[in-house]
C-alpha positions as CSV (number, residue, x, y, z in Angstrom):
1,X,3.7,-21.5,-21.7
2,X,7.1,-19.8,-22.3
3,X,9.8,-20.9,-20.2
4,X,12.6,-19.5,-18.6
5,X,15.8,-21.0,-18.9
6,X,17.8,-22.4,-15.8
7,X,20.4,-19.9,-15.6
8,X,18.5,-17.1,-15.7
9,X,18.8,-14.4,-12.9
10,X,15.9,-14.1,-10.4
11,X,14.2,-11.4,-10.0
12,X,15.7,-9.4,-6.7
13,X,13.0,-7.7,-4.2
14,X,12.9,-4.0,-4.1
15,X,15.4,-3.0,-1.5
16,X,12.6,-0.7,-0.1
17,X,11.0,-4.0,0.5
18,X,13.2,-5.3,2.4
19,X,13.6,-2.5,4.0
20,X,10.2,-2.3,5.3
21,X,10.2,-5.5,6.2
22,X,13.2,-5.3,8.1
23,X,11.9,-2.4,10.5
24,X,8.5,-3.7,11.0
25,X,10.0,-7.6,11.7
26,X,12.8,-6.3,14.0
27,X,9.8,-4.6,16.3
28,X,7.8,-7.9,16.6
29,X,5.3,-6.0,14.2
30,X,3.0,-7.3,11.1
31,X,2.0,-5.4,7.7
32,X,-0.9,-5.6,5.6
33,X,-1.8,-3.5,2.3
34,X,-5.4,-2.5,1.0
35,X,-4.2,-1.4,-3.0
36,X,-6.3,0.7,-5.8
37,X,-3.7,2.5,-7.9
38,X,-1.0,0.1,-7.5
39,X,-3.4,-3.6,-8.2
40,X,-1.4,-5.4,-5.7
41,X,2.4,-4.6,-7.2
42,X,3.0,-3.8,-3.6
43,X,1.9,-6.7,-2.0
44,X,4.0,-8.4,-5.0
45,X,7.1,-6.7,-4.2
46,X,6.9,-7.3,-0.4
47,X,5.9,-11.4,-1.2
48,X,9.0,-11.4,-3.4
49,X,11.7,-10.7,0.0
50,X,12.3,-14.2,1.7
51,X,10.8,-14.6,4.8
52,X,8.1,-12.1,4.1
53,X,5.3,-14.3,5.6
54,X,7.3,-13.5,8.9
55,X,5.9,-9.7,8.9
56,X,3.5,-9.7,6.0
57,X,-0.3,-11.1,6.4
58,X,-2.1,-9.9,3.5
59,X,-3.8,-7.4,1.8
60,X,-6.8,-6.6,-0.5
61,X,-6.3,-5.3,-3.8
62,X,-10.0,-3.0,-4.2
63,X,-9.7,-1.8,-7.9
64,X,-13.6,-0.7,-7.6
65,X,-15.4,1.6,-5.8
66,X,-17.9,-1.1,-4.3
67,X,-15.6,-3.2,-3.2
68,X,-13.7,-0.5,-1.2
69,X,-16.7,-0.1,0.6
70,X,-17.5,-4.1,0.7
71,X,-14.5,-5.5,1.4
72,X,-12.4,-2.5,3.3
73,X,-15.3,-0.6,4.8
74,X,-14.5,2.7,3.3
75,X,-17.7,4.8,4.3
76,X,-20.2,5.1,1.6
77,X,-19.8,9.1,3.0
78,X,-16.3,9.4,2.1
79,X,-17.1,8.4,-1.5
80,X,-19.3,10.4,-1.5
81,X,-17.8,13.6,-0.4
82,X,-14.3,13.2,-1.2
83,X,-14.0,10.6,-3.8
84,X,-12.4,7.2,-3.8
85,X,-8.8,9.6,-5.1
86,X,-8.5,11.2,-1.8
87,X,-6.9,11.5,2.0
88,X,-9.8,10.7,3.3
89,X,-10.6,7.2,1.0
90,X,-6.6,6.2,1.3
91,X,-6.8,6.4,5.1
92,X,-10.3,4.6,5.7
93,X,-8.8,1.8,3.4
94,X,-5.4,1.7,5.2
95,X,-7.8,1.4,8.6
96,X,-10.3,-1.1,6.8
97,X,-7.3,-3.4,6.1
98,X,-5.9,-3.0,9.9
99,X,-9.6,-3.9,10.8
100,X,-10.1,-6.8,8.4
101,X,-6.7,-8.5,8.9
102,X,-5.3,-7.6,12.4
103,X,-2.4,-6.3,11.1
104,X,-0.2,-4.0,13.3
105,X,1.0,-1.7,10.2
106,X,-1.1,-1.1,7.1
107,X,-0.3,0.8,3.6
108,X,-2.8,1.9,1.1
109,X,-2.6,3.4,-2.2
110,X,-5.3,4.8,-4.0
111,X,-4.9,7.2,-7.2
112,X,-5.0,7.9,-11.2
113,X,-2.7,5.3,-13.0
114,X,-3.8,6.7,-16.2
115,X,-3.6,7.4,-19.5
116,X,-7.0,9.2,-18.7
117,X,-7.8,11.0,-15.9
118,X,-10.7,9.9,-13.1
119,X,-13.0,12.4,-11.2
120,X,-11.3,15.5,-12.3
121,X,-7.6,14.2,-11.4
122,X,-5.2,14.1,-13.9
123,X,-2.8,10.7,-14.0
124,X,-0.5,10.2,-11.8
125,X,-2.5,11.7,-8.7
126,X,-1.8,9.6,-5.7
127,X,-2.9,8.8,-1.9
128,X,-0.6,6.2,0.1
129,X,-1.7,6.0,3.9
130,X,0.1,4.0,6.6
131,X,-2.4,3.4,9.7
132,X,-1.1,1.9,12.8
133,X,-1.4,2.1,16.7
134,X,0.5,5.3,16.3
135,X,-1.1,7.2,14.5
136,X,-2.3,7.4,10.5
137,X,-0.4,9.2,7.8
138,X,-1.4,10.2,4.4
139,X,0.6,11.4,1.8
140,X,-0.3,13.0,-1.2
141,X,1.8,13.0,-4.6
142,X,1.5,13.8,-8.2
143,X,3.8,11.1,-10.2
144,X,5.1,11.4,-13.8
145,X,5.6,9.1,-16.4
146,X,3.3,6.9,-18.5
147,X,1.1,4.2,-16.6
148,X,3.4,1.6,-15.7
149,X,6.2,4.3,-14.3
150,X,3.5,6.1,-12.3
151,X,2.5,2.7,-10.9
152,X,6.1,1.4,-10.0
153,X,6.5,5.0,-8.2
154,X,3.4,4.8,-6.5
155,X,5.1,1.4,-5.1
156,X,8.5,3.2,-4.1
157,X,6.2,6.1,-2.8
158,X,3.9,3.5,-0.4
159,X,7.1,1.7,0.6
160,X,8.6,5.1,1.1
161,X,6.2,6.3,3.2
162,X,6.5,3.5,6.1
163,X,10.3,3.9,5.9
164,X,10.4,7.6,6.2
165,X,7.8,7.7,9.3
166,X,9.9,7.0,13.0
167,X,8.1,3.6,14.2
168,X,8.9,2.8,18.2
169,X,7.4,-0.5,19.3
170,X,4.6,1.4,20.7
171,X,4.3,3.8,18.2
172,X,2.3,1.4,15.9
173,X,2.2,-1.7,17.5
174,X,1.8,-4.1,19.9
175,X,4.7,-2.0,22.3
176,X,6.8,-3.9,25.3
């Protein structure tokens, strides 16, 4: 076991992060994540902020087809017809994870890490959904770089995508 010495720096959170944790806590409002593409690097980087536990309740990282059906209940249909690289699989695991863990807010990411490419897309395709109250919202991008660039911008992009949509209390939550 390698060890780190005492004065080294700690890692800091992603500012997105904190970000994002920020806007959700000051509405009274909890997050979950359901992650493919990104294997739980964005639960990691919202676990790494202080005080995450205060907004963030989980997630469920679903590397495999069966257990985005199993665990997140993405329909056996969608699958199907669209693919687990889709709209339609990124948004029935961003509701799947709202359903499973009660959360308020959910993000998931769903894509082509790479080097080789799945189903006909090429690396780097990615789906990040954000599912709430208020509505759901998919996103679609095509990321460059080698694996573990696509990867950390897939996190920045599922981060991005709660930050850049306008959240009121009743928007996507629980409301006053």
């Amino acid at each position: 076991m390698t060890r780190m010495p005492s004065d080294a720096p700690a890692a800091q959170p992603a500012e997105q992060a904190v970000r994002v944790l920020h806007l959700l806590g000051s509405r009274g409002l909890t997050l979950a994540t359901a992650e493919s593409f990104t294997g739980g690097a964005v639960a990691s980087a919202l676990v790494s902020v202080p005080g995450a536990s205060d907004v963030y309740v989980g997630g469920v990282v679903a590397y495999a087809t069966a257990l985005k059906v199993a665990l997140l209940d993405v329909p056996v249909e969608v699958v199907e017809s669209e693919g687990v690289v889709s709209a339609a699989c990124a948004l029935a695991m961003a509701e799947g994870a709202a359903s499973r863990t009660g959360a308020d807010v959910t993000i998931s990411t769903t894509g082509v890490a790479g080097p080789d490419s799945q189903d006909g897309h090429p690396p780097g395709t990615m789906f990040v959904a954000c599912a709430g109250a208020g509505g759901r919202h998919v996103r679609s991008l095509s990321l460059q770089g080698d694996r573990r660039a696509v990867r950390a911008a897939g996190v920045d992009a599922a981060l991005g995508l709660v930050l850049d949509l306008t959240f009121s209390p009743t928007e996507v939550g629980r409301g006053e």
